[in-house]
N, C-alpha and C positions, 0 to 999 in steps of 0.2 A: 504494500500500500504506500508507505514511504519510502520510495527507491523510485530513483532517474531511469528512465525505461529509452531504449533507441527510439521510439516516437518523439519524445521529449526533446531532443537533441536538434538546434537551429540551426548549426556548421559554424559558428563563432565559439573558435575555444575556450575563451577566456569566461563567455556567458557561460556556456555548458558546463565548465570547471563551478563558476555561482550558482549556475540551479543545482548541481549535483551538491555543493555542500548544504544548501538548503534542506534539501531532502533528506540528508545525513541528521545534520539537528531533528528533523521533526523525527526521523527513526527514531535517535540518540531520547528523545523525552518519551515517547510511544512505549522502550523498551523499561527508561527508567518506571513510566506508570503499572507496567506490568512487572515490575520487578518485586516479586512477592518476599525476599527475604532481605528489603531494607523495610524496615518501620516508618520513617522517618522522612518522606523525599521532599518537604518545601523546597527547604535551602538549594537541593540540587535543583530542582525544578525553573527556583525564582531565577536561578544564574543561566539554565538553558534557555528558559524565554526571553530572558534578557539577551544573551548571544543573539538568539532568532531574530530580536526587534533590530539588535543593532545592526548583525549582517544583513538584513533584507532592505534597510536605508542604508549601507554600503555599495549592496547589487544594483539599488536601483539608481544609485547615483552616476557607477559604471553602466550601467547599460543606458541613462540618457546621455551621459559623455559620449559614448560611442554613437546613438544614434543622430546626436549635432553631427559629431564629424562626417556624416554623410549624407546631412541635409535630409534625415528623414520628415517627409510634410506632415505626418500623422502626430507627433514629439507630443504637441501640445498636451490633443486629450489622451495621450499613452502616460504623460505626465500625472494627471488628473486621476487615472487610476491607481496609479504605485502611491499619492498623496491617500486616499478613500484607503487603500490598504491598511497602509500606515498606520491609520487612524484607527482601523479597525484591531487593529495588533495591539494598539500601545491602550487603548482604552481597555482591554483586559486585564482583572482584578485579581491576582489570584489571592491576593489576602481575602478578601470578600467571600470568594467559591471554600477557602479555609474554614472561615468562617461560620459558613453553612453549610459545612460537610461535605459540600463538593467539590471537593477538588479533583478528583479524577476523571468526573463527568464533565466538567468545563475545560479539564486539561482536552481531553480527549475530542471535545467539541468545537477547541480552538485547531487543534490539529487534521481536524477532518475538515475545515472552515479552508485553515492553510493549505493542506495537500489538495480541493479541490480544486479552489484559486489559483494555484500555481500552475497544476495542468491545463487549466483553460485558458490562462493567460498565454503560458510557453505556448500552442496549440494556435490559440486562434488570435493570439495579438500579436506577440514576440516571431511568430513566421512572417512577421508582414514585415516589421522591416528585416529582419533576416535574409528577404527574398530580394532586398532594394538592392 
C-alpha cells in the first residue's frame, strides 16, 4: 500500500528519488502503528509526521523549482495544490487523536489521506509536466 510502484515513476530522477522517500515514511509510520511490541509510539510517531510534513514542503519546493525551469504553464494551480496539501498535513492533531484514544485510527487515516493523494497527484498531475 505504501511503496512506489513503476506506475508511479514520471522519468525525472531526482522527483522519483522524493516520491519514493515519501512513500518510505508513510511505510516507516504504517509499520510503526502496527508495531505490536512497543507500548508507547507518540514520540516516534510525532517525529515521523513531522519528517513527512517537512519533506513533503521540501518535495514540493523541488518539484516547482524544477517545473519554473521549464516554463511549465500549469505551475500556478499545480502550486495551489501542494499549498491545500500542506494545509491538510500540518492541520493534523495528533495530540488531540491522543487525547481521545485515537490515535491509530487518525494515524492510519492520515496515511490512507497521504498515500491516496500522492498516487493521484504523481498519476494525473505530476505526468503533465513530466511529459512537457
Amino acid at each position: 500500500m505504501y511503496e512506489m510502484k513503476p506506475e508511479y515513476y514520471i522519468g525525472i530522477d531526482s522527483i522519483d528519488q522524493e516520491h519514493t522517500r515519501l512513500f518510505d515514511l508513510a511505510r516507516e509510520t504504517h509499520d510503526l502503528l502496527n508495531d505490536n511490541m512497543l507500548h508507547d509510539k507518540t514520540e516516534r510517531l510525532e517525529s515521523l509526521l513531522s519528517e513527512l510534513i517537512d519533506y513533503t514542503k521540501t518535495h514540493f519546493a523541488h518539484e516547482e523549482a524544477y517545473m519554473e525551469s521549464i516554463g511549465y504553464a500549469r505551475i500556478s494551480a499545480h502550486k495551489t495544490l501542494h499549498r491545500t496539501f500542506e494545509e491538510s498535513l500540518i492541520s493534523f492533531d495528533l495530540n488531540k487523536a491522543v487525547e481521545n484514544g485515537e490515535q491509530d485510527e487518525a494515524v492510519e487515516g492520515l496515511l490512507a489521506f497521504l498515500s491516496s493523494w500522492l498516487i493521484k497527484h504523481i498519476q494525473k498531475v505530476d505526468m503533465l509536466y513530466a511529459r512537457q
